[in-house]
C-alpha positions in Angstrom: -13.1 -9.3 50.9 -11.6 -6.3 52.8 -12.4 -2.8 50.9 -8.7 -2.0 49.9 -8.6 -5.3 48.1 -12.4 -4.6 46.6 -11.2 -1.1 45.4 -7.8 -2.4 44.4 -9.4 -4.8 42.0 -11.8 -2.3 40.6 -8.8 0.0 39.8 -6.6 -3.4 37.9 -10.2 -4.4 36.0 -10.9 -1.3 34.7 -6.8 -0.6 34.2 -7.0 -3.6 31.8 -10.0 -2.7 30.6 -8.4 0.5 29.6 -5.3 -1.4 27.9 -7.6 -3.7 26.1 -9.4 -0.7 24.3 -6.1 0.9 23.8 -4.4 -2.6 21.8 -7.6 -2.7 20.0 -6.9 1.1 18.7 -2.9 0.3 18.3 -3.9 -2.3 16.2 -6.4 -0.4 13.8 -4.1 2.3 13.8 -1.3 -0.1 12.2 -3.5 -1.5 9.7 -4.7 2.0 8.3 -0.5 2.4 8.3 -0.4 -0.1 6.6 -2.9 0.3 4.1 -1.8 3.6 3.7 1.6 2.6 2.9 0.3 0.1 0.3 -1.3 3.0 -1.4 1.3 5.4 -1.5 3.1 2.4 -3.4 1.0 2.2 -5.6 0.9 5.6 -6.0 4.2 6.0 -6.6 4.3 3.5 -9.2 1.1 3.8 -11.7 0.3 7.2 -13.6 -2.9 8.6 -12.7 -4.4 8.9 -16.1 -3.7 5.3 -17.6 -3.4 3.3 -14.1 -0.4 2.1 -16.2 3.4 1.3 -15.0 5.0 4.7 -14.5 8.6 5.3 -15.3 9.8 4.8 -12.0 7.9 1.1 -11.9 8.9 0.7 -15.3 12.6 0.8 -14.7 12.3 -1.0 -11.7 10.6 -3.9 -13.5 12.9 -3.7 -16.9 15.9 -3.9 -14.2 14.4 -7.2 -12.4 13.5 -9.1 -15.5 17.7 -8.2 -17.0 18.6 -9.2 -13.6 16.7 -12.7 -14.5 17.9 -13.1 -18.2 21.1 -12.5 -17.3 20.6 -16.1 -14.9 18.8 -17.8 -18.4 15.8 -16.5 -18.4 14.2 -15.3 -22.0 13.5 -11.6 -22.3 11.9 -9.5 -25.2 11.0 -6.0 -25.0 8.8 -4.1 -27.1 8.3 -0.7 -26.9 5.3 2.2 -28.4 6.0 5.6 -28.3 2.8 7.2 -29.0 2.5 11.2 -29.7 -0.5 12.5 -27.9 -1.2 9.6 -25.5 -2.7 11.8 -23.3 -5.4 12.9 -25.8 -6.1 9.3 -26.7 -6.7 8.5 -23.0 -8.3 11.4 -22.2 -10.7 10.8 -25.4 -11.5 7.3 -24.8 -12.2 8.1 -20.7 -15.2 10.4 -22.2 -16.5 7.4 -24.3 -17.2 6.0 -20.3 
């Protein structure tokens, strides 16, 4: 094989070699995006202290299941309102 040829195909193997490495990083790259994006869902969603619906998720969640009664589906709702929550939580996190 004539040299130009020889360092030609040098220059294309290690040119795809180069690409390879570089989809390889592309792709873990995405899924970190991706699992990043997951938790700032959930983040946005769940209070810190209880890991509980938030209001925002709350809403969101009383809005699809009205959504679904109103096609025949059976809804109840119950709701607590409890002074000091954040003392009870906050106490029974200690007993861990």
């Amino acid at each position: 094989m004539p040299l130009l040829a020889q360092t030609l195909t040098r220059e294309l193997e290690q040119a795809n070699r180069q690409l390879a490495s570089l989809g390889m990083e592309r792709l873990q790259l995405y899924q970190k995006l991706e699992q990043q994006g997951r938790e700032f869902e959930r983040q946005a969603h769940e209070n810190p202290l209880t890991g509980l619906c938030n209001r925002r998720a709350f809403f969101q969640i009383c809005e699809q299941k009205v959504l679904q009664a109103q096609q025949g589906t059976e809804l109840s709702l119950a709701l607590l309102d409890v002074d000091f929550f954040k003392h009870i939580v906050e106490a029974v996190n200690g007993l861990h």
